[in-house]
N, C-alpha and C positions, 0 to 999 in steps of 0.2 A: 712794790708789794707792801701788804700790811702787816703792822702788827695784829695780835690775836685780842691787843686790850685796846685796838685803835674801834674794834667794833664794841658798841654798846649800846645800839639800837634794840628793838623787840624781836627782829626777824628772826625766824628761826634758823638753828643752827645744822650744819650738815657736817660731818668728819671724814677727809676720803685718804685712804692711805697705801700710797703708791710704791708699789718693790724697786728696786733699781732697773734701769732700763729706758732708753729713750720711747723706746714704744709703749709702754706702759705712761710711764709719767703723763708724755705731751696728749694723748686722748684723755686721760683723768682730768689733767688741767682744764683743758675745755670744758669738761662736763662741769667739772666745779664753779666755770665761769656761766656756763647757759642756768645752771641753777639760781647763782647771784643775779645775773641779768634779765634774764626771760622768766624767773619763777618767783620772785621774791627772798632767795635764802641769803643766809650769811655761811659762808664757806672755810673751812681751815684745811688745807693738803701739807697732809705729812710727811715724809721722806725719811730715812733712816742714814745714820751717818756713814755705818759700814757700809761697804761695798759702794761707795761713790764712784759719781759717772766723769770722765773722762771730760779736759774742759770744750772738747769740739760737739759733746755730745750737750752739756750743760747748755752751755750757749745757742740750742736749737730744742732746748727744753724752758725758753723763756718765759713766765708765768706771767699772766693778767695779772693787772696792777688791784682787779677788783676782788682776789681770792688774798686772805692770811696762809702765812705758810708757819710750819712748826718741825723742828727738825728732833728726831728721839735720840740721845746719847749712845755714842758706840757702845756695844755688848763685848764679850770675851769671843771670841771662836776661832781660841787659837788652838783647842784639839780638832779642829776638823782639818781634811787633805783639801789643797788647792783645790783638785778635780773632784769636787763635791756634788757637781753638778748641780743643778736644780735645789739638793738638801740646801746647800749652800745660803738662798735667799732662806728657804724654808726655815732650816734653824734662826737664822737671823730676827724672823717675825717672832717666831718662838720664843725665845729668849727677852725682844721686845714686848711681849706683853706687859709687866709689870710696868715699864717705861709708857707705853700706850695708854693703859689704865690712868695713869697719874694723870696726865695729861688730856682724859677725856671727862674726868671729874672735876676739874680743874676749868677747862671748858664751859661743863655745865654750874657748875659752884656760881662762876663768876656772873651764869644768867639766872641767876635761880630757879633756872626749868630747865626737864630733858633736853639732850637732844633731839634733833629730828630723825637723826639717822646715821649711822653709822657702814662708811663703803669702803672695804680695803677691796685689794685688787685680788687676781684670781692667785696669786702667791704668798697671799696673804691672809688667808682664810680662818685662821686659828683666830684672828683677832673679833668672830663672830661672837668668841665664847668671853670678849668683854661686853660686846652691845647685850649680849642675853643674861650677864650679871648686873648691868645698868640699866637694865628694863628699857633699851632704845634700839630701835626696827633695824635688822643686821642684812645689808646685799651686798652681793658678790659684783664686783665690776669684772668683766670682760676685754681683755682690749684685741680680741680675734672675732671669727664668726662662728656662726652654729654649726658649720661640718664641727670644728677643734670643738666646740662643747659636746657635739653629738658622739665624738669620737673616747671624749670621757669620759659621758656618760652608758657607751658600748664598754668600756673598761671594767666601768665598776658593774654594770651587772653581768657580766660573763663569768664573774668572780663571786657572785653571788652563793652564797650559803659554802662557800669552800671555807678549811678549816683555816684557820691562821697559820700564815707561814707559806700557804699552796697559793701556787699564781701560774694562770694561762698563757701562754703566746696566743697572739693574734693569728687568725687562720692568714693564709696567702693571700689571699683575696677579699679584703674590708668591701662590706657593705651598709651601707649607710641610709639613714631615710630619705627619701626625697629620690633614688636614684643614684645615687653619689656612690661611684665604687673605684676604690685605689687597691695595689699592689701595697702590702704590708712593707716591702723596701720604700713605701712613698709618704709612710708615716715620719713622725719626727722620729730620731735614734731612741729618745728616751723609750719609748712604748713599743721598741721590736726585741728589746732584751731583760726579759722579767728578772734574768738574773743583776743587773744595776739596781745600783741601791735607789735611783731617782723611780723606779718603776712603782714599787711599792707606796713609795713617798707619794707621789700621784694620784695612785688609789687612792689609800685616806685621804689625803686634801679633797679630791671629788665626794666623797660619800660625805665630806663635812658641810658640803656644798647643800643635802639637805636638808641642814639646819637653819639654811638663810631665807631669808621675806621672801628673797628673789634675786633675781640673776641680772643686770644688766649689761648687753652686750654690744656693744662698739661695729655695728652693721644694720642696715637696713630690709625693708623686704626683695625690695627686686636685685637686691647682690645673692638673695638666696635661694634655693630651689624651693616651688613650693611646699613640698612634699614634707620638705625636712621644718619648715616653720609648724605644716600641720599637724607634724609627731611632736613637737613640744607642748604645744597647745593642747591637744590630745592626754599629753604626760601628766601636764595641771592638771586638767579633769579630773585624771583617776586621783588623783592624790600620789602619783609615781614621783613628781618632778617639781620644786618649786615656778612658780612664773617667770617666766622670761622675758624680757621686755629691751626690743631693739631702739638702742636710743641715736644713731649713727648716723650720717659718719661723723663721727666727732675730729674736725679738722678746723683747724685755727683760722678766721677769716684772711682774706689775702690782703684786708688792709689792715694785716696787724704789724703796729710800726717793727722794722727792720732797720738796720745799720745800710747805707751805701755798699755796694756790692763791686766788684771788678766784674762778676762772673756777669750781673745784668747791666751795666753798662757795654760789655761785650754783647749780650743777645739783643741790645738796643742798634746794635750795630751790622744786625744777620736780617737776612729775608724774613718774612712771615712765613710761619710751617713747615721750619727748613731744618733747625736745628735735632739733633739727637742728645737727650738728656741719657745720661751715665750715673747711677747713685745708687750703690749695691751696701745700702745702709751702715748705721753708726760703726756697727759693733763685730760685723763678721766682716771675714777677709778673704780673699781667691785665692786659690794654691798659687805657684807661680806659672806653672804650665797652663792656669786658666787665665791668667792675666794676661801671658802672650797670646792666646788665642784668640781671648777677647780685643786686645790691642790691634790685631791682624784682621782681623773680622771689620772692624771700626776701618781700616785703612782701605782696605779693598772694598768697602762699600762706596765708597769714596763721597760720603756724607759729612756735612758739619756736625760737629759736638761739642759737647763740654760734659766734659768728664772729674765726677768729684773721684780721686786716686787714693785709697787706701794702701795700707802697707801690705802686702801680700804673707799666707800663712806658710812660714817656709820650712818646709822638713829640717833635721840637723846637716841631712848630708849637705841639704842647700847652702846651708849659711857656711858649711866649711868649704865648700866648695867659690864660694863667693865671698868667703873675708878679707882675700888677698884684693879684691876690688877697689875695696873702701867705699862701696855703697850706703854702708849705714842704714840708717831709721828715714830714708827720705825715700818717700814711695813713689817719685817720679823718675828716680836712679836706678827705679826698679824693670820701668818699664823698657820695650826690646830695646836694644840700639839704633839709633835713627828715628823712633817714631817719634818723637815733637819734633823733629826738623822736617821730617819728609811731612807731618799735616800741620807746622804752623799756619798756613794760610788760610786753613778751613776747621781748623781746632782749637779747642783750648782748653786743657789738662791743669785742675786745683787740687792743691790739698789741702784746703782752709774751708770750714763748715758756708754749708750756702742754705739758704732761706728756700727751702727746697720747694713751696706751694706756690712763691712768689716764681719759683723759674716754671715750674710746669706750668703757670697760669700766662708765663708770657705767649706774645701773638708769633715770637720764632719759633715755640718749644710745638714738634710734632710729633715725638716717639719717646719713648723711656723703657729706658734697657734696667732692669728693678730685679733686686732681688726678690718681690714680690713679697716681705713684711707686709703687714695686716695696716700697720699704719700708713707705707709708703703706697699700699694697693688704694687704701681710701683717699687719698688725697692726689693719685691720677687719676682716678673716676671725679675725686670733684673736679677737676681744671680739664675733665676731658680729652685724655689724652693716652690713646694706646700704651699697650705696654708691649716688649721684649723679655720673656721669661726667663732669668738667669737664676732658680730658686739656691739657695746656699744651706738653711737649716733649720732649726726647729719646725715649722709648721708650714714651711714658706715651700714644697713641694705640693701639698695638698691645698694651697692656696693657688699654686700655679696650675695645678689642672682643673679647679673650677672657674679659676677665671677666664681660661680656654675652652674645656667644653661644657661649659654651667653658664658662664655669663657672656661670655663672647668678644673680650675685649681686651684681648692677650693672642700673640704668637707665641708657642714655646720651640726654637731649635732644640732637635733631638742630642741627646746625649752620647758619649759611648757607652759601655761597657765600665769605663771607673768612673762615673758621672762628669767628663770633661765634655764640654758644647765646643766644636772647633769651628773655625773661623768660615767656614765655609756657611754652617746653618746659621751664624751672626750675622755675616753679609746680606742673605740670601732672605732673614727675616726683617732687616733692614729697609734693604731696595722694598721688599712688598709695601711694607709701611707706611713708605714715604711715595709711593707710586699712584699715578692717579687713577689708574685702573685695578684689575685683580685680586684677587684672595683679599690684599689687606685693605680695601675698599669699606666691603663689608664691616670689619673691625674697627674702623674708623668711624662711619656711621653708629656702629653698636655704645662705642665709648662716649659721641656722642648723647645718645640715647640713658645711656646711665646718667651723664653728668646733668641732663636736666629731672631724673629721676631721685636723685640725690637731692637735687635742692630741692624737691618738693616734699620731699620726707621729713627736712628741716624747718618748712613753712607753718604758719600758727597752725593751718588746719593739715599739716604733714602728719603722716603715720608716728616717726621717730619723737616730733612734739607735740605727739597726744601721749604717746606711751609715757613721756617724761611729765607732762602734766599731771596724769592721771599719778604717777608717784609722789608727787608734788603736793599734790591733794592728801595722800593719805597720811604723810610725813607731817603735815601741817595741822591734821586734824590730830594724829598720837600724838604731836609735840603739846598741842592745846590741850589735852586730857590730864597733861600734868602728870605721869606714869612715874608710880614708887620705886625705887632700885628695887630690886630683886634679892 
């Protein structure tokens, strides 16, 4: 990586600043790199000290060598409660402001001209009202798709002209443009109970939303219904909505150097189209009753895999019920009894971070069992490769039912009653998967069908690298105008 004084060229300069979170960061990274590389910028991504990421999660947020990085000094937030939820990051920008500010004058000082633009992430929104006191072009980065902004944006105006303090529930039944209709239990938690304090918090961050040049978000067109592209579109018009502009999928090419792997010298070692990938992301964890289900599901399908193994999320009664074990913090201890003996032959269970686009892009990898993150969803459509709906939290339900009935390139097993998937609809979405005939045929085909729709969204004359040009143009032209602080 660079330093920020190693550039001292004319290019213009772009500021992008990223909340904590593997899913945030690694799509920001990208973008910062196709602007340095594809557009001519010069790029600085900022991170904040608080609330650091885990080093399995670090290590699979590895930055291009051709972006400066800058990191803002911890802030105080030591009256806020652990379970802050969402305020949590929120306060944290908040408070970074003055840190931010310094450090994008500081930026511009050192070129004697604006920036080009200034892009925190979608948790990060407060930092607009530095670009709008530095007279430099303020957007909102995205790192989900247009249902979560549509669903926002369904937020803040239902809420519309109420007094302050008055806040609606979501009816039962969300409808959405384009088609798109979910069960209010299929929202993220935060947005089904007005009375949490992250609910409100949400609000305002989206109405702040337009304040910005515009919105860019981390998807493409054919991931999204059309209907709902052409109520944003529509939205600009009226003057309702800043622009929108899909710049997606923003995923790290697959020959971005990686460390040697165990995990792919094992799929070096497996059929072609045989393996089943496992990777129910950085940051969330399975109850334990879903870890066995899911483990039993895996065994009875009697398919290969490799499974990345998190530590599972264990009630109290759990851990007392299981200290006398000496299980520990090792999430393989976790899994049933017998299962790595009974599938050593055809499995293989890690818990050390893997190069995740490198394994879905191998010729073994045929299925991915995914919590269906927005990140992890874009980068099995780019390497083509179905999915296994296991959704866990924030957004990542309403993400698994349009990737099943919106795009096509997803099985979801049905759930109970306390959202547990048992081993049966695991198995049962498996075998289809992997089968040369039937249901998951189709899906197979379809995942296909994106994965070259994707790259062509990325191609000079792609949809997503016209959208980023045409920003790229205008950011180049404010920055040449030489624009007065404010």
């Amino acid at each position: 990586m660079q330093s920020i004084e190693s550039y001292t060229t004319e290019r213009p300069h772009v500021v992008l600043l990223a909340s904590p979170g593997a899913g945030h960061l690694i799509p920001l990274a990208e973008l910062a790199r196709r602007l340095v590389e594809h557009h001519g910028f010069a790029a600085t991504l900022v991170t904040f000290t608080n609330r650091s990421l885990p080093a399995h999660v670090l290590a699979s947020c590895r930055l291009p060598e051709t972006v400066a990085t800058a990191t803002l000094p911890a802030v105080d937030i030591s009256d806020l409660p652990a379970d802050a939820d969402i305020n949590m990051y929120v306060q944290v920008a908040r408070r970074s402001l003055p840190n931010l500010r310094t450090l994008v004058r500081s930026i511009s000082s050192a070129r004697a001209r604006p920036l080009a633009a200034l892009v925190p992430d979608f948790l990060c929104s407060e930092a607009l009202l530095v670009a709008a006191e530095l007279g430099v072009p303020g957007y909102v980065f995205l790192p989900t798709n247009l249902a979560y902004l549509a669903l926002r944006r369904q937020q803040m105006e239902m809420h519309h002209g109420l007094p302050p303090g008055e806040y609606r529930d979501f009816p039962e039944v969300v409808e959405l443009a384009g088609g798109v209709s979910m069960r209010r239990a299929d929202l993220p938690a935060l947005y089904r109970d007005p009375k949490r304090l992250a609910f409100p918090q949400l609000l305002e961050d989206t109405r702040r939303y337009l304040r910005a040049d515009g919105l860019l978000v981390n998807t493409f067109y054919e991931m999204e219904p059309p209907g709902l592209v052409e109520a944003f579109k529509l939205a600009t018009e009226r003057g309702a909505f800043p622009p929108v502009f899909a710049v997606g999928p923003l995923v790290r090419p697959r020959s971005a150097a990686v460390d040697a792997s165990p995990c792919l010298e094992w799929l070096d070692r497996q059929p072609t189209g045989s393996v089943v990938c496992v990777s129910l992301g950085s940051g969330g964890g399975l109850s334990l009753e879903q870890t066995t289900e899911l483990a039993a599901g895996i065994e009875d399908s009697g398919q290969r895999f490799l499974w990345v193994v998190r530590m599972p999320n264990l009630s109290t009664s759990e851990l007392e019920t299981t200290a006398a074990g000496g299980k520990g913090d090792d999430p393989l201890a976790w899994l049933p009894e017998g299962f790595l003996d009974r599938t050593a032959g055809r499995g293989l269970a890690v818990t050390a971070w893997v190069a995740q686009v490198r394994v879905l892009s191998h010729p073994a990898t045929a299925v991915f069992v995914s919590h269906c993150g927005w990140n992890s969803t874009l980068e099995s459509v780019h390497c083509g490769v179905p999915v296994v709906a296991l959704p866990l939290g924030a957004e990542q339900k309403m993400n698994a039912i349009i990737l099943e009935g919106k795009v096509g390139v997803a099985l979801r097993p049905a759930a109970r009653a306390d959202g547990v998937v048992v081993r049966e609809g695991i198995s049962t979405a498996l075998k289809e998967l992997l089968e040369v005939e039937g249901k998951g045929r189709a899906v197979r085909r379809r995942a296909g069908d994106m994965q070259q729709a994707a790259v062509r969204a990325c191609l000079p004359e792609g949809s997503s690298r016209r959208a980023l040009q045409e920003l790229a143009t205008k950011w180049k032209l404010k920055a040449a105008c030489g624009i007065e602080e404010k």
